[in-house]
mmCIF file of the N, C-alpha and C atoms, coordinates in Angstrom:
data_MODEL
# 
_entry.id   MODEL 
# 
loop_
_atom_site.group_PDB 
_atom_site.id 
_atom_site.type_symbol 
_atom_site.label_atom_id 
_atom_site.label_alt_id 
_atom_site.label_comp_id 
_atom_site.label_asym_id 
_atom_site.label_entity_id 
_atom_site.label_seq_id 
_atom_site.pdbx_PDB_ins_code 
_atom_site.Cartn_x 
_atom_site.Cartn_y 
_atom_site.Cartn_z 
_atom_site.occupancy 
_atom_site.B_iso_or_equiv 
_atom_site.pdbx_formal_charge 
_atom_site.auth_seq_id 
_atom_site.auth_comp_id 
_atom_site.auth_asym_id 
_atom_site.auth_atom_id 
_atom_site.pdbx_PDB_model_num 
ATOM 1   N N  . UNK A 1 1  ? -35.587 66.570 -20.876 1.00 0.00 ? 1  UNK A N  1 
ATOM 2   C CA . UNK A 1 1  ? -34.597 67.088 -21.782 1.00 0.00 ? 1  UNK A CA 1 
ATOM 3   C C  . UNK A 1 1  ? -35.130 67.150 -23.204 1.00 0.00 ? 1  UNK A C  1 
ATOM 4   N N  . UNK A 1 2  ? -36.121 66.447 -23.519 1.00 0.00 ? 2  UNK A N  1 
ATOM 5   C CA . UNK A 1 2  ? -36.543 66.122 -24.692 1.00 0.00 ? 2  UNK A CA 1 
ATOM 6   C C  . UNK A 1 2  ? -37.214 67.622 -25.492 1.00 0.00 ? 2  UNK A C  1 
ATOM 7   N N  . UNK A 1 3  ? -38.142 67.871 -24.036 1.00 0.00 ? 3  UNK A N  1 
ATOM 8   C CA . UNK A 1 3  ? -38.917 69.185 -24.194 1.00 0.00 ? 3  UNK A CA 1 
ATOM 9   C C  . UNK A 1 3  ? -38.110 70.288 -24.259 1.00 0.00 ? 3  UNK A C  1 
ATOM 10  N N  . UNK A 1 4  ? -36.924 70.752 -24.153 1.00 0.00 ? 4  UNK A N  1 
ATOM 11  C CA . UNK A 1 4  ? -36.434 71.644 -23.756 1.00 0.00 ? 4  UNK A CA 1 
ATOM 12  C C  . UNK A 1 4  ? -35.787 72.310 -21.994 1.00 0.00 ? 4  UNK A C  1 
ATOM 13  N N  . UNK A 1 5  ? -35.351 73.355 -22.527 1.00 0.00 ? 5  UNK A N  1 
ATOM 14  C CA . UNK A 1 5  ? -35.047 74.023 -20.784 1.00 0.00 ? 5  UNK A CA 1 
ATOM 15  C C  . UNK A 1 5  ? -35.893 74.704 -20.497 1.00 0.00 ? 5  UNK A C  1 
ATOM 16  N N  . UNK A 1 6  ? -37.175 74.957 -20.925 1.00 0.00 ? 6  UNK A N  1 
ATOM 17  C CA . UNK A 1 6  ? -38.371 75.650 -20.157 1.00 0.00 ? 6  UNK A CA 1 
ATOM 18  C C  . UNK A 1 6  ? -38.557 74.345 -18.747 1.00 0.00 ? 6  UNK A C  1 
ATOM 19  N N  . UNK A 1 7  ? -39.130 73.229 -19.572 1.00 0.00 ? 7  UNK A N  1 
ATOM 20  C CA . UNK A 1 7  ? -39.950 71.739 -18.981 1.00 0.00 ? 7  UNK A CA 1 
ATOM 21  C C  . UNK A 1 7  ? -38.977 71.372 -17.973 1.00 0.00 ? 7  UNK A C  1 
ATOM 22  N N  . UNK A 1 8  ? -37.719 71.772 -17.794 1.00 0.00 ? 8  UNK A N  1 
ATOM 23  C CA . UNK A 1 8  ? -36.551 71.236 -17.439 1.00 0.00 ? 8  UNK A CA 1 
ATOM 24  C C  . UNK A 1 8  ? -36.535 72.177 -15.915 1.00 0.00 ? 8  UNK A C  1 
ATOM 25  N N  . UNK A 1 9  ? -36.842 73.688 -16.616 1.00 0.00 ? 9  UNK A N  1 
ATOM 26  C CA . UNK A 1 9  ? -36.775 74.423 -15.376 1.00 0.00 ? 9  UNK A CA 1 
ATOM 27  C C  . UNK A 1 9  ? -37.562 74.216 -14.614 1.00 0.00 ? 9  UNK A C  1 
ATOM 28  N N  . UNK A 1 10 ? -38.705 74.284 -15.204 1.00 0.00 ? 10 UNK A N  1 
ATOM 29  C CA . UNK A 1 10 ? -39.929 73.605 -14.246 1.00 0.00 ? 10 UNK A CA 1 
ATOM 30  C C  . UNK A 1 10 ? -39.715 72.488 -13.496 1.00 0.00 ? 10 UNK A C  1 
ATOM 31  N N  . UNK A 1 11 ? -39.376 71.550 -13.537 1.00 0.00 ? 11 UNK A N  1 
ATOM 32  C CA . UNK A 1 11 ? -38.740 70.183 -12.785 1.00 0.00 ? 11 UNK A CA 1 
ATOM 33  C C  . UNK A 1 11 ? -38.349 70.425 -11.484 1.00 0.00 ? 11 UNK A C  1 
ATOM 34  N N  . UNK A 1 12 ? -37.029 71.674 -12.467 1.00 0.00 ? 12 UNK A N  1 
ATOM 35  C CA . UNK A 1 12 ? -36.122 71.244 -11.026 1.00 0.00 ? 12 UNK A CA 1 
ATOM 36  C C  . UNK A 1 12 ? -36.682 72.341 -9.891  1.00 0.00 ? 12 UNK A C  1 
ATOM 37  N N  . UNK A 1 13 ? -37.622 73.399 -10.218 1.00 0.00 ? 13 UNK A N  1 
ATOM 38  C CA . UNK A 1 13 ? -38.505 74.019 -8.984  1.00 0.00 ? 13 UNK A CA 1 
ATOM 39  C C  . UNK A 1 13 ? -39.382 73.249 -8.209  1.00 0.00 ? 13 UNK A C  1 
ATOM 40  N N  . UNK A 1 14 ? -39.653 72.178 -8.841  1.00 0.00 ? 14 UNK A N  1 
ATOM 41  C CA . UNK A 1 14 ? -40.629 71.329 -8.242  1.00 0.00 ? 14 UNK A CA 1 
ATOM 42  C C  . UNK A 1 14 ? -39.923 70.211 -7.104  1.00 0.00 ? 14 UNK A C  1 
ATOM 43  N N  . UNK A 1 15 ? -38.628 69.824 -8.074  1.00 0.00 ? 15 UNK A N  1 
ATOM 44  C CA . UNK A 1 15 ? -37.841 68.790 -7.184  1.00 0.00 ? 15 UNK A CA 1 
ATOM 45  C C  . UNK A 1 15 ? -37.161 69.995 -5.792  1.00 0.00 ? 15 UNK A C  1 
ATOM 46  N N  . UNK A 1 16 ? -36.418 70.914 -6.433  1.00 0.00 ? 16 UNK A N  1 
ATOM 47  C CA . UNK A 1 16 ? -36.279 71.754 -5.412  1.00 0.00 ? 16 UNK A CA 1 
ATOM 48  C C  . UNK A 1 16 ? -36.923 72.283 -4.380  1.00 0.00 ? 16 UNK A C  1 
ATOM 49  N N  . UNK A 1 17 ? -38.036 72.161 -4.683  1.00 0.00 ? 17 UNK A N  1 
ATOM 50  C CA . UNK A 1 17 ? -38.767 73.255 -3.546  1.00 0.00 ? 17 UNK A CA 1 
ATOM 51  C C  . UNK A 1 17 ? -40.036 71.978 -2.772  1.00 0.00 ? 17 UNK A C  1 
ATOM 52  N N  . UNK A 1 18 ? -40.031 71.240 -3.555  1.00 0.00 ? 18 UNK A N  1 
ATOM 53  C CA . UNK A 1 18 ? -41.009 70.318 -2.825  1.00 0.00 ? 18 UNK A CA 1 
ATOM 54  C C  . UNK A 1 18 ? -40.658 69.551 -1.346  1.00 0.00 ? 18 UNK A C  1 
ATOM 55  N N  . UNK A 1 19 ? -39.412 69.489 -1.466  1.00 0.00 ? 19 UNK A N  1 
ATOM 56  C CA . UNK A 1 19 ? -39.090 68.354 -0.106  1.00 0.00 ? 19 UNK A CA 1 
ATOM 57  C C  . UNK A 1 19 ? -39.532 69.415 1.156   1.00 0.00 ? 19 UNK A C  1 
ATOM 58  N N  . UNK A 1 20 ? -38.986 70.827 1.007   1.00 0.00 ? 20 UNK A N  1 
ATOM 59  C CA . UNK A 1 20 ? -38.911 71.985 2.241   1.00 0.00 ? 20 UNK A CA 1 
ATOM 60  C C  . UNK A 1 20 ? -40.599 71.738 2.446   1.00 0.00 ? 20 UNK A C  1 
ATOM 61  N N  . UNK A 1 21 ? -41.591 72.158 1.224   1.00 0.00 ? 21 UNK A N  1 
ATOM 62  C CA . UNK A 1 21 ? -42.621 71.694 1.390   1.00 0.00 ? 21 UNK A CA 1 
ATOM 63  C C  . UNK A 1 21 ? -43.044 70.812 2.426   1.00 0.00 ? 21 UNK A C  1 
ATOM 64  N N  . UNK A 1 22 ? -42.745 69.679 2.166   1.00 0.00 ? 22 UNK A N  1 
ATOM 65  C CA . UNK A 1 22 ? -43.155 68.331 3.102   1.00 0.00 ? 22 UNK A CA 1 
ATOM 66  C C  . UNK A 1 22 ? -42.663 68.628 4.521   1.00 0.00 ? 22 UNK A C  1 
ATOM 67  N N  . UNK A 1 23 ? -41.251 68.440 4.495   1.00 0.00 ? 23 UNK A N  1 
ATOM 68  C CA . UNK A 1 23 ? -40.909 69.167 5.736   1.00 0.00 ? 23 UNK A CA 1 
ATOM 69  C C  . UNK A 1 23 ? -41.493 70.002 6.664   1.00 0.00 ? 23 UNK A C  1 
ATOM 70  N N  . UNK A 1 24 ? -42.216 70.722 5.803   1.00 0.00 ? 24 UNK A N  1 
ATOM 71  C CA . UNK A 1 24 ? -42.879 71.960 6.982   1.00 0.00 ? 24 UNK A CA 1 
ATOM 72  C C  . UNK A 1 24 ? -43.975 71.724 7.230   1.00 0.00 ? 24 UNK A C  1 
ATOM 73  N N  . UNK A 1 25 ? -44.856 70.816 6.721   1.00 0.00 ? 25 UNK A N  1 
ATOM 74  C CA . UNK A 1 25 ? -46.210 70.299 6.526   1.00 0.00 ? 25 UNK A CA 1 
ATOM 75  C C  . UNK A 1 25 ? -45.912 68.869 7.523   1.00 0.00 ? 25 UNK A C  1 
ATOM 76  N N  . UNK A 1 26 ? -45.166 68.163 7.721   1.00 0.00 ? 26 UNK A N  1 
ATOM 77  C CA . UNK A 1 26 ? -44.390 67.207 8.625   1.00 0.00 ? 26 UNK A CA 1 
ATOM 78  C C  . UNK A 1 26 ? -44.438 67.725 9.893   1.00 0.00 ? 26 UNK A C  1 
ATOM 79  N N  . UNK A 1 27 ? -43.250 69.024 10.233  1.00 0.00 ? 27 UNK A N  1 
ATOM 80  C CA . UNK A 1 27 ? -43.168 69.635 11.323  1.00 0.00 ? 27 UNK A CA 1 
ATOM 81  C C  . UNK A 1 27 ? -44.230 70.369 12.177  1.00 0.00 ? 27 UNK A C  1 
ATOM 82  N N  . UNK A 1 28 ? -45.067 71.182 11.162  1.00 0.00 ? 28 UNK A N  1 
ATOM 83  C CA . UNK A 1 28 ? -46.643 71.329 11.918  1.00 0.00 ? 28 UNK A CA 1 
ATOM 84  C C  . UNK A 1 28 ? -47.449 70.364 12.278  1.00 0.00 ? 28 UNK A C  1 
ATOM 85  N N  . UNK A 1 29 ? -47.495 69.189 11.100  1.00 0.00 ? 29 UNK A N  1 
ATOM 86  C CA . UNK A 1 29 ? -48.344 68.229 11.819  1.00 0.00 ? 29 UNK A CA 1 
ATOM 87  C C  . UNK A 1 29 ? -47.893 67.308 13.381  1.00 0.00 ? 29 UNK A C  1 
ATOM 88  N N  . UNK A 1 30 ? -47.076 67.903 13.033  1.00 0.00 ? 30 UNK A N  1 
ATOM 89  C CA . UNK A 1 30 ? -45.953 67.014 14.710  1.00 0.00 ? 30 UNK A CA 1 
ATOM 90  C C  . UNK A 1 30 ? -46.561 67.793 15.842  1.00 0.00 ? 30 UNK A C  1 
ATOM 91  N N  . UNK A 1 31 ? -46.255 69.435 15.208  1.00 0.00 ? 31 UNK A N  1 
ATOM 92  C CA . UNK A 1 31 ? -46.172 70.168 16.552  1.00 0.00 ? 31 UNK A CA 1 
ATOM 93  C C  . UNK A 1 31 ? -47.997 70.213 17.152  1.00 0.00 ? 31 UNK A C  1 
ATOM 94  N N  . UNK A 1 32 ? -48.718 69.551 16.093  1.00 0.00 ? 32 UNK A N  1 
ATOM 95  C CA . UNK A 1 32 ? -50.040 69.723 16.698  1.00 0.00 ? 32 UNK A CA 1 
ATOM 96  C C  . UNK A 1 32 ? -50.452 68.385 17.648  1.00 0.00 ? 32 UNK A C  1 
ATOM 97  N N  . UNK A 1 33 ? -49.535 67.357 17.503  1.00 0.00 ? 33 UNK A N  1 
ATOM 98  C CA . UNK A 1 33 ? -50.009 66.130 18.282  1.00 0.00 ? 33 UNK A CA 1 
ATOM 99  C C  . UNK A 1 33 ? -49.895 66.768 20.018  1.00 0.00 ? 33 UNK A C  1 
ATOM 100 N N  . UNK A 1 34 ? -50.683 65.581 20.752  1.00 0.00 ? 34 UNK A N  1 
ATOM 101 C CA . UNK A 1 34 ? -50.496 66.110 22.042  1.00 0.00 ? 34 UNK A CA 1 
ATOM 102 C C  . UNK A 1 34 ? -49.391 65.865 22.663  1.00 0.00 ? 34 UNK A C  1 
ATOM 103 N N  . UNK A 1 35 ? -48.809 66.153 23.321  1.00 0.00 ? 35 UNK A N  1 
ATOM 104 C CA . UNK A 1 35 ? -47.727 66.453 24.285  1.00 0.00 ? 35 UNK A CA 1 
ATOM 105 C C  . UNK A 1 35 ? -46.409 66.779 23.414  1.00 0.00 ? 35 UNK A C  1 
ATOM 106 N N  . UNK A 1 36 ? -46.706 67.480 22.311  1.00 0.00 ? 36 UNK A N  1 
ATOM 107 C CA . UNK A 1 36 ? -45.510 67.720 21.110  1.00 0.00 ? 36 UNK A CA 1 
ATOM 108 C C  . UNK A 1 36 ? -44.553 69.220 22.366  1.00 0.00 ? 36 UNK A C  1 
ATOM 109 N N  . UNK A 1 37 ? -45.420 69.732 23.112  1.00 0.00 ? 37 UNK A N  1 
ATOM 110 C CA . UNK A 1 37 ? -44.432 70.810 23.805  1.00 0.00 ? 37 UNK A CA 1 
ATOM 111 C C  . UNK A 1 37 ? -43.845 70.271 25.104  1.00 0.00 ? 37 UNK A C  1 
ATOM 112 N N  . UNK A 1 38 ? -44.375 69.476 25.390  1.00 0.00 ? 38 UNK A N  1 
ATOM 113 C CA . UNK A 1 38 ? -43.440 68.884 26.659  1.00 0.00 ? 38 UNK A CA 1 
ATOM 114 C C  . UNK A 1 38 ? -42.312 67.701 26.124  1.00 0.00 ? 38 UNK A C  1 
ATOM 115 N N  . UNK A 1 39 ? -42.560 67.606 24.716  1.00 0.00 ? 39 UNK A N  1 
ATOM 116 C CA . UNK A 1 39 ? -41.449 66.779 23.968  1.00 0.00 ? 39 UNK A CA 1 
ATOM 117 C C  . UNK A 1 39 ? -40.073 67.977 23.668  1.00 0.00 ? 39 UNK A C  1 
ATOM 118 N N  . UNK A 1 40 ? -40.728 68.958 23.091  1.00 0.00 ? 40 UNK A N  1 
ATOM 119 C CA . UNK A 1 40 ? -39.949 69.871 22.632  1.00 0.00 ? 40 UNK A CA 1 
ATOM 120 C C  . UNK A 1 40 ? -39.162 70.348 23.904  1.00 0.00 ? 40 UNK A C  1 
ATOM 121 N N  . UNK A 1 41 ? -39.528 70.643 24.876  1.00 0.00 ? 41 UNK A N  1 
ATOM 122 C CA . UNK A 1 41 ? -39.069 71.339 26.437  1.00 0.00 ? 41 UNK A CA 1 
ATOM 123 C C  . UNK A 1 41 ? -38.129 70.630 26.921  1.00 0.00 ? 41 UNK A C  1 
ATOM 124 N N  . UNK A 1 42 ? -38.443 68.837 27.088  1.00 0.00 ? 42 UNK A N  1 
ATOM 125 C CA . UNK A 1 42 ? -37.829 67.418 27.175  1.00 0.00 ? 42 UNK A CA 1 
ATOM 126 C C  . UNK A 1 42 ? -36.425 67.793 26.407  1.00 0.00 ? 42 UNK A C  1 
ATOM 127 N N  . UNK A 1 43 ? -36.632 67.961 25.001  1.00 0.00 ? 43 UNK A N  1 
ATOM 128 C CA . UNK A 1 43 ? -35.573 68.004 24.009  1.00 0.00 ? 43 UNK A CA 1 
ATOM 129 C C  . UNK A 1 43 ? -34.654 69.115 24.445  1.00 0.00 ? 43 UNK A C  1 
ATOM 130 N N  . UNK A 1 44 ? -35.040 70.364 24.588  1.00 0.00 ? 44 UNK A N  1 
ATOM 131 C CA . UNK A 1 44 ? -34.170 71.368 24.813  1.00 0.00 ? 44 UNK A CA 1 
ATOM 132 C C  . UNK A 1 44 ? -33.486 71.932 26.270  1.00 0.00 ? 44 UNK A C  1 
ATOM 133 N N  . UNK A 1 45 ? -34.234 71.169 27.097  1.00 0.00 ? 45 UNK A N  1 
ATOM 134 C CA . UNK A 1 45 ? -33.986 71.470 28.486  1.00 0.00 ? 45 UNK A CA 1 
ATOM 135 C C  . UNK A 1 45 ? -32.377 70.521 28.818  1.00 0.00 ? 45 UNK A C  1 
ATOM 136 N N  . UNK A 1 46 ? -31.449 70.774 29.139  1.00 0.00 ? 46 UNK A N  1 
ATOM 137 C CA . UNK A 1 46 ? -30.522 70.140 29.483  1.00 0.00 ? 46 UNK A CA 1 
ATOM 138 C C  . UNK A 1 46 ? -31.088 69.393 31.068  1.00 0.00 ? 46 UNK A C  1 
ATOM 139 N N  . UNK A 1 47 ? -30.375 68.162 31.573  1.00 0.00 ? 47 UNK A N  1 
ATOM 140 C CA . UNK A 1 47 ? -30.465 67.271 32.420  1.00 0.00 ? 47 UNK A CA 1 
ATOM 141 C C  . UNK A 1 47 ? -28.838 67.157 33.157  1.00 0.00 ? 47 UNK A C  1 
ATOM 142 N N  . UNK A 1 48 ? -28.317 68.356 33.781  1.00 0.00 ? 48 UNK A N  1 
ATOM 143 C CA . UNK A 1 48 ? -27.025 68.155 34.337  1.00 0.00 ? 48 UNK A CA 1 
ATOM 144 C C  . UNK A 1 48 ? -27.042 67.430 35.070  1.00 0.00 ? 48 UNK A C  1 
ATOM 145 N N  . UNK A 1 49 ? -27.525 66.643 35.716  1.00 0.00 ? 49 UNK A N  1 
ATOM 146 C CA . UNK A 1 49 ? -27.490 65.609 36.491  1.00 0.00 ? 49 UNK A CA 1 
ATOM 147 C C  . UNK A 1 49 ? -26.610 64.353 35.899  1.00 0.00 ? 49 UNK A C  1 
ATOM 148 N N  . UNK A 1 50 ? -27.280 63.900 34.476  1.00 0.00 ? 50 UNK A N  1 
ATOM 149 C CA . UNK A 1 50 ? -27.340 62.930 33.647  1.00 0.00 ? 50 UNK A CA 1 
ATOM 150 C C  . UNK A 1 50 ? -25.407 63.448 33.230  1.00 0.00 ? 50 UNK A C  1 
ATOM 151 N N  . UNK A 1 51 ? -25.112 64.457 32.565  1.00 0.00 ? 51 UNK A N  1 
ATOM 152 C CA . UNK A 1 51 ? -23.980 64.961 32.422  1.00 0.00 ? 51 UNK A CA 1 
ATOM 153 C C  . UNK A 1 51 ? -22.762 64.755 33.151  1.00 0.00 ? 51 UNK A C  1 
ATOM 154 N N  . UNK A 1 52 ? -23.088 64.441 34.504  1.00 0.00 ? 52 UNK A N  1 
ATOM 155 C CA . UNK A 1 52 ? -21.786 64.468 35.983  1.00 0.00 ? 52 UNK A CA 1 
ATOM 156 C C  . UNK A 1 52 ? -21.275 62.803 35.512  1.00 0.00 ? 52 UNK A C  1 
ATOM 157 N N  . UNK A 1 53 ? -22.865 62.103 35.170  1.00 0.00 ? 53 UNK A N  1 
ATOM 158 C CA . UNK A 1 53 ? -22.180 60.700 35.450  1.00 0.00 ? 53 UNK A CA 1 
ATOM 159 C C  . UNK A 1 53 ? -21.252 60.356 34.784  1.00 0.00 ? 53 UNK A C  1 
ATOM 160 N N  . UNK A 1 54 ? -20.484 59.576 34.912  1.00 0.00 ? 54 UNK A N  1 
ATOM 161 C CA . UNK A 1 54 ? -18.946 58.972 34.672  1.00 0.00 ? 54 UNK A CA 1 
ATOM 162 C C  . UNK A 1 54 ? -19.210 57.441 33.255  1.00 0.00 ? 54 UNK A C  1 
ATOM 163 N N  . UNK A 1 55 ? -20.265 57.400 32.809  1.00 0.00 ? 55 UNK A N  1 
ATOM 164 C CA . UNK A 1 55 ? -19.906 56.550 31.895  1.00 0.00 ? 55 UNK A CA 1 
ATOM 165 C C  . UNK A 1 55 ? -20.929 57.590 30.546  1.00 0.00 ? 55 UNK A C  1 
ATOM 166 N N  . UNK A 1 56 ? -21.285 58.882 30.667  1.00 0.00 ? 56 UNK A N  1 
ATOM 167 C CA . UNK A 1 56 ? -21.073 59.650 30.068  1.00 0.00 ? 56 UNK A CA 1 
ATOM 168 C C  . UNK A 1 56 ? -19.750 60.206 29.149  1.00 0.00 ? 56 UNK A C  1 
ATOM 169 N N  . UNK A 1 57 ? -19.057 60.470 30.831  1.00 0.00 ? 57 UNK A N  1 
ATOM 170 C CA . UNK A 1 57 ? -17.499 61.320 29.978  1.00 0.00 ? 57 UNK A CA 1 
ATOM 171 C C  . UNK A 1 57 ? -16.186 59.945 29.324  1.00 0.00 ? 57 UNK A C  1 
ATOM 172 N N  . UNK A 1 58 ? -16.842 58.788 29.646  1.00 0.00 ? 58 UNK A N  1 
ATOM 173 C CA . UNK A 1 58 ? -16.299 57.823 28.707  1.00 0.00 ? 58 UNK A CA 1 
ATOM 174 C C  . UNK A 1 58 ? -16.585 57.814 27.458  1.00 0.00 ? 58 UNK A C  1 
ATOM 175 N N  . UNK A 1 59 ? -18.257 57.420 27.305  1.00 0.00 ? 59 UNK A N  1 
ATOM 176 C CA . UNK A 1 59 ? -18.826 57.410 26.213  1.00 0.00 ? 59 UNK A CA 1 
ATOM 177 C C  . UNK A 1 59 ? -18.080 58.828 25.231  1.00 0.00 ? 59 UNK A C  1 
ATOM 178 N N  . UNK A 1 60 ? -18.028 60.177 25.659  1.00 0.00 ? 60 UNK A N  1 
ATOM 179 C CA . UNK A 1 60 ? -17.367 60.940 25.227  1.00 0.00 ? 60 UNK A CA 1 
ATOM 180 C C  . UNK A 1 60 ? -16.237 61.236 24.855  1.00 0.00 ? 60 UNK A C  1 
ATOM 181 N N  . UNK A 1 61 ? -15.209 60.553 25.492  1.00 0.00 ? 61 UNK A N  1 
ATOM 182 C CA . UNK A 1 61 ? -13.906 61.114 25.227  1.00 0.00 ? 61 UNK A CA 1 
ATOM 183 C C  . UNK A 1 61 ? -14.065 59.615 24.059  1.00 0.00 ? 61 UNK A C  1 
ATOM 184 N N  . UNK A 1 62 ? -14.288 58.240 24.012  1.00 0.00 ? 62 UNK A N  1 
ATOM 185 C CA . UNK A 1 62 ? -14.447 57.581 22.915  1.00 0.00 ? 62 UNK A CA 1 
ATOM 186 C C  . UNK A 1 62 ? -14.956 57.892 21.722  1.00 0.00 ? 62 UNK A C  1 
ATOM 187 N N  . UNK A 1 63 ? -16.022 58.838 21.842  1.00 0.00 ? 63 UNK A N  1 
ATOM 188 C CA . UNK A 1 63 ? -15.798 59.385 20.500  1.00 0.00 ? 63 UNK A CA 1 
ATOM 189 C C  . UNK A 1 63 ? -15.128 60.263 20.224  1.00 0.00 ? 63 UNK A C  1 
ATOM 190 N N  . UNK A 1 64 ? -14.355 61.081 20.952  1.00 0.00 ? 64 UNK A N  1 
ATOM 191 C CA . UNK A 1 64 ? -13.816 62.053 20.585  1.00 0.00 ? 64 UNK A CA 1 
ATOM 192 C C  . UNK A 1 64 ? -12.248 61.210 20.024  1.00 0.00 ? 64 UNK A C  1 
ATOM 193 N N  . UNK A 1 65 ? -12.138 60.357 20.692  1.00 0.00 ? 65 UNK A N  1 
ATOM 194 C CA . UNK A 1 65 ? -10.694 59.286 19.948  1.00 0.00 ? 65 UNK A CA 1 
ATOM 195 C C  . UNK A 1 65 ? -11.255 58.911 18.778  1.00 0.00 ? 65 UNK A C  1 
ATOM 196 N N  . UNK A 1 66 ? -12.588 58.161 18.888  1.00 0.00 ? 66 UNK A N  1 
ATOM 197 C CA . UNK A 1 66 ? -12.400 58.414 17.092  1.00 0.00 ? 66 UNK A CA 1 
ATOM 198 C C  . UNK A 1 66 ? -12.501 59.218 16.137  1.00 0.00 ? 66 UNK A C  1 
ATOM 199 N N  . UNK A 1 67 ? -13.462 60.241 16.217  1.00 0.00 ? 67 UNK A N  1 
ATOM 200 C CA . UNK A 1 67 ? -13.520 61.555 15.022  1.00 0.00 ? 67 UNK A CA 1 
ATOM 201 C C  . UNK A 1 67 ? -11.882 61.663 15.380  1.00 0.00 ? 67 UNK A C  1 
ATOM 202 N N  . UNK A 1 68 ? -11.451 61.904 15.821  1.00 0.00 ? 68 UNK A N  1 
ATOM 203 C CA . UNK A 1 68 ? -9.787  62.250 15.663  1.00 0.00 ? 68 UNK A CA 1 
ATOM 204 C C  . UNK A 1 68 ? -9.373  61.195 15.014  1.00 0.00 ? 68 UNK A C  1 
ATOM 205 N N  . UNK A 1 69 ? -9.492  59.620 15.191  1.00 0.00 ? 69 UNK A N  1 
ATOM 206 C CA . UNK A 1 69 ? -8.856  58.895 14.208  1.00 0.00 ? 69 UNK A CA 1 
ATOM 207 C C  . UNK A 1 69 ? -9.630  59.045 12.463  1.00 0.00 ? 69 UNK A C  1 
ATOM 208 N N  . UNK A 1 70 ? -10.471 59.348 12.827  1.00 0.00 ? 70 UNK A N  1 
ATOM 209 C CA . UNK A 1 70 ? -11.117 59.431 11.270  1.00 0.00 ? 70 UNK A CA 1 
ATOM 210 C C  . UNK A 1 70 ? -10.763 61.011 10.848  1.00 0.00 ? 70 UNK A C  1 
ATOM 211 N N  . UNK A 1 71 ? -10.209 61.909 10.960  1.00 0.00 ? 71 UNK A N  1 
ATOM 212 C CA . UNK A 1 71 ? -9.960  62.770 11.013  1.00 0.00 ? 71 UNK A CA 1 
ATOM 213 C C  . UNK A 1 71 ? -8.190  62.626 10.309  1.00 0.00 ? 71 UNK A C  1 
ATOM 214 N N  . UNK A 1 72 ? -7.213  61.689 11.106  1.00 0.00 ? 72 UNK A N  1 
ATOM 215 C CA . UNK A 1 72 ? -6.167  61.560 10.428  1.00 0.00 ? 72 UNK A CA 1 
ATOM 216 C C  . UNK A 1 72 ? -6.099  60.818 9.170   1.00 0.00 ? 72 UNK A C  1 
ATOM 217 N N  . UNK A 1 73 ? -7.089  60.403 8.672   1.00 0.00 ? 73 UNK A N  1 
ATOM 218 C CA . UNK A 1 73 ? -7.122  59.378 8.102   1.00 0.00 ? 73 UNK A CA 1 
ATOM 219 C C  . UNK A 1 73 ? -7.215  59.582 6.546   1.00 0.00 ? 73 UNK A C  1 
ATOM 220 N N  . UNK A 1 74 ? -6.829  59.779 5.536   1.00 0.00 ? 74 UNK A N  1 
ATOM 221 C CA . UNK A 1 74 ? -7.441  60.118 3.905   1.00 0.00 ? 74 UNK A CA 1 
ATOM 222 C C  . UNK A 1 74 ? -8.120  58.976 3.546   1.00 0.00 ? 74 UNK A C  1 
ATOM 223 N N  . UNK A 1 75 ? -9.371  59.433 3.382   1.00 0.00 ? 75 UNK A N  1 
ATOM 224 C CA . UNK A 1 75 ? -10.132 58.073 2.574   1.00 0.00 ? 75 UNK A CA 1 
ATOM 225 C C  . UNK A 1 75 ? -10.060 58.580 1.265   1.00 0.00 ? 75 UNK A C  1 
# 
């Protein structure tokens, strides 16, 4: 602030734009480790099997009771 709003603008391009930076420099270095595509496949492939079981659709409808209680709620 001292310097002005030139030094200022400059900042905040740097604070702004740097994290996406890392991020993407993060995410390539991931996707180059080995078995990063059978992680990714792992990740996106659904497992309906895993889905049928019954302490699934518990685990589920419990959260779904709470986002609804936090949902009525004004904090």
């Amino acid at each position: 602030m001292i310097r002005g709003v030139k030094s200022v603008g400059k900042a905040v391009y740097v604070t702004a734009i740097l994290p996406y930076i890392l991020l993407i420099i993060i995410f390539i270095s991931t996707l180059i480790q080995p078995g990063a595509g059978s992680g990714l496949l792992y990740y996106v492939t659904p497992d309906f099997r895993k889905l049928q079981d019954v302490k699934v659709c518990s685990a589920e409808s419990t959260a779904q009771t709470v986002l609804a209680g936090f949902g009525g709620r004004a904090l």
